[in-house]
N, C-alpha and C positions, 0 to 999 in steps of 0.2 A: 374735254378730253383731247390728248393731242393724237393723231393718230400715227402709224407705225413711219412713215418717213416725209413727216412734215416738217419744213423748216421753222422753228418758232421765233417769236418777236426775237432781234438783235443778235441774233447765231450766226453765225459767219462761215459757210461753206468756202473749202477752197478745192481746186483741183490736184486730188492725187497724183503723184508721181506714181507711174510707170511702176506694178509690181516686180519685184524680183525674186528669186527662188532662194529660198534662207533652207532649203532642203530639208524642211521638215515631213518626218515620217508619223502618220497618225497608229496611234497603239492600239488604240480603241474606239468605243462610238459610245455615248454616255444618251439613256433612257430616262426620260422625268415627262410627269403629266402634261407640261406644257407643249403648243403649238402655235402660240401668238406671242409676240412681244409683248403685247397689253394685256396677258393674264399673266407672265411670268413673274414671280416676287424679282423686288429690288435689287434685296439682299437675302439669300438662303440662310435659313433658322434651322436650329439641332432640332427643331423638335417636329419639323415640317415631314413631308410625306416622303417614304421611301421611295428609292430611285437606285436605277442598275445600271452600274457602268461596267460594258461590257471590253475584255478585254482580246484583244487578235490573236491568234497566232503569229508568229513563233514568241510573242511575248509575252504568255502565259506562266511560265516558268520564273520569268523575274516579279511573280508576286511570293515567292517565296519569304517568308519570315516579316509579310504584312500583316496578315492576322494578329500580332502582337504587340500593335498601333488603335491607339482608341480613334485618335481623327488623323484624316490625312489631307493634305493640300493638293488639290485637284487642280490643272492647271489646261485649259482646253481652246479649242480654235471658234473665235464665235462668226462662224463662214456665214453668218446673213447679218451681220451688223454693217452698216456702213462706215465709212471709215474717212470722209471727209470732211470732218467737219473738228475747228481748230476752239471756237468757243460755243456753248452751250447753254438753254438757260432750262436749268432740270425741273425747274419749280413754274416754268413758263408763266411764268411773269414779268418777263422782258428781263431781268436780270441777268447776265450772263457769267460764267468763270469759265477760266481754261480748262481744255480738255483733259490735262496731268492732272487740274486738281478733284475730279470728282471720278467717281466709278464708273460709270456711263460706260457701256456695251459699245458706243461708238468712237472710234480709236482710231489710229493710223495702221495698227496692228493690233487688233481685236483678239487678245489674249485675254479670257477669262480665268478669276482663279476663285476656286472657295474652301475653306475649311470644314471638311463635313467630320460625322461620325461615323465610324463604320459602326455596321450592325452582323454582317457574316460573309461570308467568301462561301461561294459553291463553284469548284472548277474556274473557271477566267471570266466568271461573274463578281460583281462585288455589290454588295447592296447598305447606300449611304442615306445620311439626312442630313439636309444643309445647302442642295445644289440651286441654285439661281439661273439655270439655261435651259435653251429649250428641246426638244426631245428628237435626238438623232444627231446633238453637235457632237463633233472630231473632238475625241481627247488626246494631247501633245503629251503627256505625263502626270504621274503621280508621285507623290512624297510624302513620309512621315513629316507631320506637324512641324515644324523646327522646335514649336515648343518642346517635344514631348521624346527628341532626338538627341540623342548623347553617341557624338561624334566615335566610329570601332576604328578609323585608320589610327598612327601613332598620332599625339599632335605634332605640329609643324612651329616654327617662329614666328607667322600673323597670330596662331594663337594666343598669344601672352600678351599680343600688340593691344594697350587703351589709349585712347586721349592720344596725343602727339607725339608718341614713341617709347611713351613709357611703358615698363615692364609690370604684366600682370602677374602675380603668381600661380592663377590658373584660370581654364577658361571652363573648364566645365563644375555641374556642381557635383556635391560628391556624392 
């Protein structure tokens, strides 16, 4: 078992640049059973255990007309991943791939995201199944599924845009 920040066989650490401020505000703090990296799942399942993402003031109010989203794309800051490391080998067996191409919590910018289901809203509570973090990470945003979202602005001219400039006749379904 590899443990929580062991370099494994042919990983290649490199030295972070210098963080800088992208002025992000956290909205929330998202609650799940876990407290280790090494019991957290993978990847979060629908059918996995409920979990409370709680939500701040003053940004309670823009959960309005969530309830009316079966899953929503939960998008959160993973503040104890580390974040140096440019190849990784996830199966630690000396294999390695880049860090773009797999999911891995350890990033340059440690943005997690998951697809949960919601199950109810009580007040700037929200209680999901699906989450894959560990219990007390900063939430940066939420959003309806893209699947499950049909655009309320007018559409625009990217809309109709496919393939190399041709014209779609519509972009949502109907």
């Amino acid at each position: 078992m590899v443990r929580e920040n062991e370099i494994r066989e042919n990983e290649v650490q490199i030295e972070a640049p210098e963080a800088r401020d992208a002025w992000l505000v956290f909205i929330g703090r998202i609650h799940t059973p876990w407290t280790s990296r090494m019991e957290t799942p993978r990847q979060g399942r629908h059918d996995g255990p409920l979990c409370e993402i709680e939500i701040f003031e003053p940004w309670v109010p823009a959960l309005e007309g969530v309830e009316t989203f079966e899953r929503l794309e939960i998008l959160y800051w993973l503040d104890r991943s580390r974040r140096d490391l440019v190849l990784q080998s996830p199966g630690n067996n000396g294999e390695v791939r880049g860090t773009f191409s797999i999911r891995s919590p350890v990033r340059p910018n440690p943005i997690g995201t998951s697809i949960v289901v919601l199950e109810k809203i009580e007040g700037g509570r929200l209680f999901v199944r699906g989450l894959d973090c560990l219990d007390g990470t900063p939430l940066i945003d939420l959003k309806p599924d893209r699947n499950l979202f049909k655009p309320i602005a007018p559409p625009q001219k990217g809309d109709f845009e496919v393939g190399d400039g041709v014209q779609a006749s519509h972009c949502q379904k109907a």
